[in-house]
Structures are given as structure tokens and as C-alpha cells.
N, C-alpha and C positions, 0 to 999 in steps of 0.2 A: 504494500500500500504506500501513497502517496500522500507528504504532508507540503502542500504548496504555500510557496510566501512570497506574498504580491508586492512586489519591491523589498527594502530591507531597510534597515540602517545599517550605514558604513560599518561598522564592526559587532561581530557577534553573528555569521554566518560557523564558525566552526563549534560554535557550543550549541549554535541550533541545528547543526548535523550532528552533533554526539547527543542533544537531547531527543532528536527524532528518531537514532538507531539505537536507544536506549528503550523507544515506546515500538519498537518494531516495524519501524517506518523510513522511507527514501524522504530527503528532503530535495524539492526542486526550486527555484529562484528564478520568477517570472522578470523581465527586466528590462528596459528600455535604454539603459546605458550599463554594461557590466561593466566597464572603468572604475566606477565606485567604487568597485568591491575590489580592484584591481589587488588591495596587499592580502584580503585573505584566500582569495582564487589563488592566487601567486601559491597559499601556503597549502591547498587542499589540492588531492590528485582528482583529477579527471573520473571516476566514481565515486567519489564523496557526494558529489552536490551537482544536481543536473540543472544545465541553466537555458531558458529559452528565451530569446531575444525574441520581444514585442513591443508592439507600442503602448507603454502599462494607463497611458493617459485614455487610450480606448477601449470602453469597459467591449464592446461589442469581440475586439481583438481577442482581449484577453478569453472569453467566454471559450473562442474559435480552440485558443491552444488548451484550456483544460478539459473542454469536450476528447479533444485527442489524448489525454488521461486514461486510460483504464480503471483504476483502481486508485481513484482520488479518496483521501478518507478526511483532509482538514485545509484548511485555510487559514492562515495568517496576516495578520494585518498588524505591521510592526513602525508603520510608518505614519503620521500627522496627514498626509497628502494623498496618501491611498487608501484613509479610514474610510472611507464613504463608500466608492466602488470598489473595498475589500466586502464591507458588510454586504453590499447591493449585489456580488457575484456567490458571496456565501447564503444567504437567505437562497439563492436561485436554483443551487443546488443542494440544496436541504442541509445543508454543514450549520455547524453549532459556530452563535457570531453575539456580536455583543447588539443587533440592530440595524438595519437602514435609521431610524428616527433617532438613536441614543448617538450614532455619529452623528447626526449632523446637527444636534446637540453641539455636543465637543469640539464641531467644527463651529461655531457660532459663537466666537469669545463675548456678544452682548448678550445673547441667550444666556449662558452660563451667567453670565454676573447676575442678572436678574434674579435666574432661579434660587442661586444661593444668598442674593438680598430677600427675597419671598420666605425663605426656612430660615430667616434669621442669624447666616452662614458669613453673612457679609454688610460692614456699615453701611454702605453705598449701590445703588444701580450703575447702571451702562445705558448710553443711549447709543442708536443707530444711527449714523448721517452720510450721508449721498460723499463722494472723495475730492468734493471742490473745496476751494478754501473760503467760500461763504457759508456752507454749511459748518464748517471747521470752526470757523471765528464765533456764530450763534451758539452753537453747540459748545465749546472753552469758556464763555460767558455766562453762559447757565450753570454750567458746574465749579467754575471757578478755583484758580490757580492753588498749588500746582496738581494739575492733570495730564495723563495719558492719553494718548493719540495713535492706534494700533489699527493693523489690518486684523480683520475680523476671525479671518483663518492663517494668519501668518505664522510662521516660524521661523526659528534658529535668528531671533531677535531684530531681523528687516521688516522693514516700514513701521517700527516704532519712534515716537517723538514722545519727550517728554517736556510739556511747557509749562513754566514756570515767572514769564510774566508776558509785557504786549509783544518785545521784540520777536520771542521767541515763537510767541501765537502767530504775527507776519510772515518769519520764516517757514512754520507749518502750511499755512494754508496757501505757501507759494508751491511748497514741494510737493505735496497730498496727490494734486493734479497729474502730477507727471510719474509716480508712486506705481510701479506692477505688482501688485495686487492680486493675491490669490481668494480673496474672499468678494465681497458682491459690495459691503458697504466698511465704512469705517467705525472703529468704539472708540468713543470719549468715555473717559471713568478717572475717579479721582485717582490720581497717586499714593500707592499706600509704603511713607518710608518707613526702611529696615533692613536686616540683612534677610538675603534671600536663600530659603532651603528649600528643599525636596523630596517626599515623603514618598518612599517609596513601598508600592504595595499588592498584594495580590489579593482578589475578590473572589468569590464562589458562594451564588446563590444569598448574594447579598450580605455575606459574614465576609471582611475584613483584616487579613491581617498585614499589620505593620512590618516590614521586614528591617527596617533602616531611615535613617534620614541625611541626605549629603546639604551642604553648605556650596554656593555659588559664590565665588569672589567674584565682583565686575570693575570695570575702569569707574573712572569718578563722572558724575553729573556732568554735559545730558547727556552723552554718550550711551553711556551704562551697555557697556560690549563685556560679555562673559568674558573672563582672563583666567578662574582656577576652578577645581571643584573638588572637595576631598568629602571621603565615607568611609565610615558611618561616625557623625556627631555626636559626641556623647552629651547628651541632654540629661539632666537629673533624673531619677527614674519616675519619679508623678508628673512631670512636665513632658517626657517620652509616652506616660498613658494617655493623657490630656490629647495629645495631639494624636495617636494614637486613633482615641475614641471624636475626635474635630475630623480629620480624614476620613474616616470612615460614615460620616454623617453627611460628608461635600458629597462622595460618591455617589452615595444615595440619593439627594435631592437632585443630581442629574441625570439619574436612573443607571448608573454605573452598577448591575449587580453583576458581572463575570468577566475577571479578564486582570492583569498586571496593568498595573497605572502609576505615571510618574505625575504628581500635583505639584507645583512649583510654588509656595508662599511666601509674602515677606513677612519675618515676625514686628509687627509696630508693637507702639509699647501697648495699645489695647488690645495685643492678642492674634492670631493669624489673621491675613489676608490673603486667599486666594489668588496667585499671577496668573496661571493658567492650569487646565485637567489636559490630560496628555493620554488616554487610552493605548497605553504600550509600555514598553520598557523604554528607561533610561537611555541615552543617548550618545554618542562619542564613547568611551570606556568605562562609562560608568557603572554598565552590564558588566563587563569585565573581573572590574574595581568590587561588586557585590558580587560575585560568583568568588573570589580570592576571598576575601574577607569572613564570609559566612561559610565557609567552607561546601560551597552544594552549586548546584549549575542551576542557576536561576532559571535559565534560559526553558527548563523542564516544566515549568508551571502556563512557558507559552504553549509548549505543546501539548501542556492536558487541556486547557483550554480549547485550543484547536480540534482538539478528539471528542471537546465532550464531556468530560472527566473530572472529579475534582482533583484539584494541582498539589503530590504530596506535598507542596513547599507548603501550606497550612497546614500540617500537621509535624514537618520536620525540625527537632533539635539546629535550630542556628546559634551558632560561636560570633563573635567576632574577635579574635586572635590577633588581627591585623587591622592596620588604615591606611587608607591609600589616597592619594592627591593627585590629581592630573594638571596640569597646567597649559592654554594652547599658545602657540606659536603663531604669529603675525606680521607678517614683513612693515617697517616703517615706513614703505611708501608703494604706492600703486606700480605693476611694471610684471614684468614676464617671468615666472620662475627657472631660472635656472640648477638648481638646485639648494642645498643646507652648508655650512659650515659645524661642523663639531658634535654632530652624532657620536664617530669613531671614541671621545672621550669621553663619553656617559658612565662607561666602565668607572672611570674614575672615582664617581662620586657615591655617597651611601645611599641605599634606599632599592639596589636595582633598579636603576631606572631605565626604562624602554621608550623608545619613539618610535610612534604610529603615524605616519605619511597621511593628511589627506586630501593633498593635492600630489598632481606631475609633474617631474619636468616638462616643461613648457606651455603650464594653464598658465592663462591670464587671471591674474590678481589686483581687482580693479574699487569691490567694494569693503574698506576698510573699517568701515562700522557696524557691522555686524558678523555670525559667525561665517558668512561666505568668501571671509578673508583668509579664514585658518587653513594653514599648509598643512600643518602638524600636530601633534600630542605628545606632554613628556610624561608617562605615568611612572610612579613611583612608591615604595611601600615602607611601612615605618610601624614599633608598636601602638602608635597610635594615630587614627584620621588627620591629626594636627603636627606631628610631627612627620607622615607620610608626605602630606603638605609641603613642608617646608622643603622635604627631599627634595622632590617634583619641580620646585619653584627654582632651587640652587641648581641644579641638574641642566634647564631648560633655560639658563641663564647664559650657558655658554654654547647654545643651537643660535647661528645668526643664519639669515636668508642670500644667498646671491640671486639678485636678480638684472635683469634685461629691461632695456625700455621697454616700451608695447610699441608695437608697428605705427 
């Protein structure tokens, strides 16, 4: 039998092949660009992981090659951008999904704030507004400074503004306009400051468990471009339940009952705010970073989900033994990758540290404010999240970029 995964994220193709031939299943990788995956293809042999070039943005395509399937048994949906026609091609063929309507949910950043302003989850609403900068500027004005300015379904932190008085609302509603935009309309919502975590979790049948929570470092205001991420925080242990038992209540009020989810909160000093719900695992290596740490392959809870199943990771003994930090890499100025300086020395420093490529030689690297800058990843492990940290961060201090003009 076959367990198919409708795009992917950049890493964590070989823990979801050892989790699918753990469940007695081939795993296949439907894909519109296998470049992506280029470093762990690089690492798996030609039967590990069967991969079919399509066009994944055409549900109709996609249909065409899993019809040519024999023995399909699941479907995954691991990615923010293929939630929708992952759910929409699972519903079609009878596979266990989280929903057509509860994606697009999740794909709906003003929906969600709503809902969880309605259950009492969140101080504030979201409103919706058309992507000109006259709706931008009514809409900043009603809610009033400082507020968020986000595409509705974006990710990996593009097309966010964060304004914070008139200048900055001008510059908004000049940019909005010209903005590629993966969602239909824009959200204004207030700005909730604090440091920002990520409560990482597995769901079945609407019981919740908390598996960890990692810590986001970002650049300073407005920018606010992810730079680190270390797991798992040690939060006191009644403030670990609290949130714990807050997570497991956001789920539920946006009808999240099955499946691994990454929620993103800032903690203000009144208590979590919701950044975004994320239906899937963790991002970049941070699936990784919890598979080391907790000692167990997370990655097994996506594919009971995908079967049907409930996920042993709810009932299994988790450690955390270790902490690990990642930190990304970002050329100082726009311009053609040529390749790294200073991998070869990582040896050098404490932590083990590894660099994960995720760019080529020779992408252009053009948008520096958000994550579609990052060439790279240093991860790193320490005995604890904080100190794994700091490895990560020392490590990744001496990786610089050569780069090329752009043509």
C-alpha cells in the first residue's frame, strides 16, 4: 500500500519514509518542483520514496496520477498551501482528512481570529479588507496603532506589515497593491507584543496532546524576519499545563479534532495570543529538532493520521534528554548564490552542528525580509533548548554567503 504526500516540506521526507515503512506502507511524493527536496532525495536511494512530477497547483492533475495508484491507503497534507486540495483530493477518495471546511478554516487567518475572539481564545477580532491601500488606511484606523497587516493565507512570514504609526500606514497601503498574495483578501488585527512560541501538538478525536513548545527568535521591529528557533522550552510545569490545556481549547474552537499542529503565539503579559494555527508539523528542522529531543519519530503520528489511526505518539513515554536550536542563514544583500563560506568548520564548534542547504547554487536571492531569503540552517544540540541555542547561533556565525550580482 501507498501512503501519498501532496507536496512536502523541505525536510523531513526521510523520517516520513521510515514512518511509512514502519506502518507497512511505500511512501510517494506528488511534486511540482522536486528541487526542494533536492538534499534529502540527494540522501534516499531511488526505492525509498517514489516521486511523481505534476503540476501539484492542479487538483484535476493531481487526481489523474493517484487514480494511477493501485493500492492508495492515505494522504498527507504537510504543507500550509496544499491544505485545501490535500483535504479536497482526500474527502474524494474516501481517505481519513482533517476536512475541505476545517482547511479553509486555517487557510483564513481573519476566520480564525474571529473564531477564537467568539470562544473567548483571543482579546481582539480581524477584519477583512479588499488589498488596496484605501481599504488598508480605513481599516489601520479603526483598529488602531500598532497593528498587523497580513495576507490572509500567507506564509513563511511575506506580505506581513507591521504598523505602528501614519508613516508606516502610507508605506503599507503603497505596497498592499503591488503584494502577490496567496489568499483573496487582507487581515488587519491588532499587534499582540511578546516573545513568540510554538506549541507543538498532536490531536485525535479531539483529545490533545502537548508534545513540546519551541521559542522563535526574530530581527527587531518592523521587520520581524525569523533568525532562530530552539526546542523544547522549559516553561514551569503549571504554566507548561496552562498552555497545554489554552492549545488544546484554540484547536477546538476551529474545529481542529485530528491531525499534528504547529500554533504559533506571542506570550503578552495578558496571557497567549494566537499568531497563527498551522495544520501540520513544524517547519524547517524543527520536525527534526522534536524527533532528537523526544526520543521517537514524530513524523509516525502523521502517518497514523493519514491511515486513520490513532497516533501512538498520544500515548508514548516522551524524554527530552536534549535541546536543540536552529538558526537561519541570510545573505546581507540581494544577488545570485554562488555558494557558502565555512560549513567545512562547523566541526569545530560544540553542539554538533549541521547545515541544511535550502537554496542552490545559482537561485536568485532577491526577497530579504522574509523566510524566502534563507539559503541555509545551522542546527545544533546542547543539554538544554537554551544552551543548544547558543551552539546553533556560535556555529552559524562563521557560515558567510558568496554571492553574484543578478543579471
Amino acid at each position: 500500500m501507498t501512503i501519498v504526500s501532496l507536496e512536502s516540506l523541505t525536510f523531513g521526507l526521510t523520517r516520513l519514509r521510515d514512518a511509512a515503512a514502519e506502518a507497512g506502507h511505500r511512501l510517494c511524493l506528488l511534486t511540482g518542483d522536486r528541487s526542494v527536496y533536492a538534499y534529502e532525495l540527494d540522501r534516499l536511494g531511488p526505492d525509498d520514496v517514489t516521486v511523481i512530477d505534476v503540476d501539484t497547483t492542479d487538483v484535476a492533475a493531481c487526481a489523474a496520477a493517484l487514480d494511477r495508484l493501485p493500492d492508495l491507503a492515505g494522504l498527507i497534507n504537510s504543507t500550509d498551501t496544499w491544505m485545501l486540495p490535500g483535504a479536497t483530493l482526500a474527502a474524494r477518495y474516501g481517505l481519513p482528512t482533517l476536512g475541505p471546511q476545517v482547511a479553509r478554516t486555517l487557510r483564513d487567518k481573519a476566520q480564525v481570529r474571529t473564531l477564537l475572539h467568539r470562544a473567548g481564545l483571543s482579546r481582539a477580532d480581524a477584519c477583512s479588507v479588499a488589498p488596496t491601500g484605501e481599504a488598508v488606511t480605513e481599516a489601520v484606523a479603526a483598529t488602531g496603532y500598532p497593528v498587523i497587516v497580513k495576507d490572509s493565507a500567507g506564509t513563511s512570514s511575506r506580505s506581513v506589515w507591521l504598523v505602528r504609526d501614519d508613516a508606516e500606514r502610507d508605506r503599507t497601503a503603497r505596497q498592499v497593491a503591488d503584494a502577490a498574495l496567496l489568499g483573496r483578501h487582507l487581515v488587519v488585527e491588532p499587534y499582540f507584543p511578546g516573545p513568540v512560541y510554538s506549541a507543538e501538538t498532536v490531536t485525535w478525536r479531539g483529545h490533545t496532546r502537548l508534545l513540546g513548545i519551541a521559542v522563535h527568535i526574530h530581527t527587531p521591529e518592523p521587520v520581524r524576519r525569523e533568525e532562530a528557533v530552539a526546542f523544547p522550552v522549559a516553561f514551569p510545569p503549571a504554566e507548561s499545563d496552562r498552555l497545554a490545556t489554552w492549545t488544546g481549547e484554540v484547536l477546538a474552537a476551529v474545529g481542529f479534532t485530528d491531525g499534528v499542529a504547529h500554533t504559533e503565539f506571542a506570550h503578552t503579559p495578558a496571557g497567549p495570543e494566537v499568531v497563527e494555527i498551522n495544520g501540520r508539523i513544524a517547519g524547517a528542522v524543527i520536525g527534526e529538532m522534536m524527533c532528537r529531543s523526544l526520543g521517537v519519530n514524530v513524523y509516525a503520528a502523521v502517518t497514523d493520521i493519514a491511515l486513520g489511526r490513532r497516533p501512538r505518539l498520544l500515548d508514548a513515554p516522551l524524554g527530552a534528554d536534549r535541546g536543540y536550536g536552529m538558526t537561519f542563514l541570510h545573505p546581507p544583500a540581494p544577488g545570485r548564490l554562488a555558494g557558502w563560506r565555512g560549513p567545512e568548520r562547523l566541526p569545530l564548534f560544540p553542539g554538533g552542528p549541521e547545515f541544511f542547504p535550502t537554496a542552490q547554487v545559482g537561485d536568485r536571492i532577491v526577497h530579504l525580509a522574509d523566510q524566502r531569503g534563507c539559503t541555509a540552517l545551522v542546527m545544533a544540540e546542547g543539554p538544554t533548548a537554551e544552551i543548544g541555542l547558543y551552539h546553533s547561533l556560535a556555529a552559524a556565525g562563521t557560515v558567510t554567503h558568496e554571492m553574484r550580482p543578478l543579471d
